[in-house]
C-alpha positions in Angstrom: 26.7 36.9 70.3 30.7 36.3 70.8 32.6 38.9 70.0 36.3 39.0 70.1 37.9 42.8 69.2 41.9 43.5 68.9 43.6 46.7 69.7 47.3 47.8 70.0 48.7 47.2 66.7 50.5 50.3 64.8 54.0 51.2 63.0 56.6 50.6 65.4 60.6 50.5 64.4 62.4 47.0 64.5 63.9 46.3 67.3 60.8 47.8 69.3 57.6 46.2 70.9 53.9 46.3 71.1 51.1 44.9 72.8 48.1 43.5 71.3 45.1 42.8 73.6 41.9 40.5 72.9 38.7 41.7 74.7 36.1 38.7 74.6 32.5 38.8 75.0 29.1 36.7 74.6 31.2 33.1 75.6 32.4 31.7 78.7 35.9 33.1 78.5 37.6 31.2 81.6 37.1 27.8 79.9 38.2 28.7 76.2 41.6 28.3 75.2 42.9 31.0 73.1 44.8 31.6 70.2 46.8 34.2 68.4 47.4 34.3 64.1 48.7 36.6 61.5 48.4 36.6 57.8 50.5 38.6 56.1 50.1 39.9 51.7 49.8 37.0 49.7 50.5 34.5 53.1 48.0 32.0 54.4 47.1 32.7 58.1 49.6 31.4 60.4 50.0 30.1 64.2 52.1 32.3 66.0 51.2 31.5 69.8 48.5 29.8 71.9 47.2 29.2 76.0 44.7 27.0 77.9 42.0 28.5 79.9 43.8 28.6 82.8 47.0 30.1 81.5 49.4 27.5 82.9 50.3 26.4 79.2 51.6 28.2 76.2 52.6 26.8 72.6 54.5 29.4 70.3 55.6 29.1 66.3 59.8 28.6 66.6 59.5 32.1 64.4 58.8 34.1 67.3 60.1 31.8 70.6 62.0 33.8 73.0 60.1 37.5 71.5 56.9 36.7 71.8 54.7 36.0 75.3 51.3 35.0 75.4 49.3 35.8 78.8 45.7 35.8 79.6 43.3 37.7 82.5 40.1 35.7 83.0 39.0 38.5 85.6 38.9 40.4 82.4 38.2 38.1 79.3 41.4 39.4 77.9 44.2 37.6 76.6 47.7 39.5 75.2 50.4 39.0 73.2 53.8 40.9 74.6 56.0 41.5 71.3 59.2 42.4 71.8 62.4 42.6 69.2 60.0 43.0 66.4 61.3 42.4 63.0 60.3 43.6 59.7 58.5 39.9 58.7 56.5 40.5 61.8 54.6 42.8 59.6 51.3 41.2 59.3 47.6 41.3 60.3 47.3 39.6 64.0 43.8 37.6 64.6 42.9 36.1 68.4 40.7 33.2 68.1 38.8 30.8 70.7 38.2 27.6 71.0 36.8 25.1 73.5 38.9 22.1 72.6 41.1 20.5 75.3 44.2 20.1 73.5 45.6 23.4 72.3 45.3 23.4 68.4 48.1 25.3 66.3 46.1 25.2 62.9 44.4 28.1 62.1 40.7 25.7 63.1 39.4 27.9 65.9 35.8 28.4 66.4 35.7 31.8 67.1 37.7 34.9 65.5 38.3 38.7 65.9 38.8 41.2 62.8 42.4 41.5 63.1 44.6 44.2 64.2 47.2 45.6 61.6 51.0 45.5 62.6 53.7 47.3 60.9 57.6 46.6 61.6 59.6 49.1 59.6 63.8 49.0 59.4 
């Protein structure tokens, strides 16, 4: 059974940063590329970043270019998103996802998807 379980989100100040982590399970990790969302209240779910199975490409939403970094350890079937000068409209809920297509895909399409992990940006 795939499982995909987020941890590391929490009240931080803006300006500050976190670090959410994706443990995977029950899927061959190494050849999945995978994705990170958020949905904030009364938002659809949105694409904020993305990388291949082998790390050595990474797509992220012009919202959080330059803030954001996506990186992934297959050793560990973990992939993380680095957050750094976190704003208040960060504030959302933050899903990874997987998915097995080539091309990296920045609609919110992917096969597989965690329970989301709450993340709070106060000014």
């Amino acid at each position: 059974q795939v499982q995909l379980v987020e941890s590391g989100g929490g009240l931080v100040q803006a300006g500050g940063s976190l670090r959410l982590s994706c443990a995977a399970s029950g899927l061959p990790f190494s050849i999945y590329a995978m994705g990170w969302f958020r949905q904030a209240p009364g938002k659809e779910r949105e694409f904020v970043a993305n990388i291949n199975w082998s790390g050595s490409s990474t797509y992220y939403a012009d919202s959080v270019k330059g803030r954001f970094t996506c990186s992934r350890d297959n050793a560990k079937n973990t992939v993380y998103l680095q957050m750094n000068g976190l704003k208040p409209e960060d504030t959302a809920v933050y899903y990874c996802a997987a998915d097995r297509r080539r091309v990296l895909v920045t609609t919110p399409s992917y096969q597989y998807w965690g329970q989301g992990t709450q993340v709070t940006v106060s000014s």
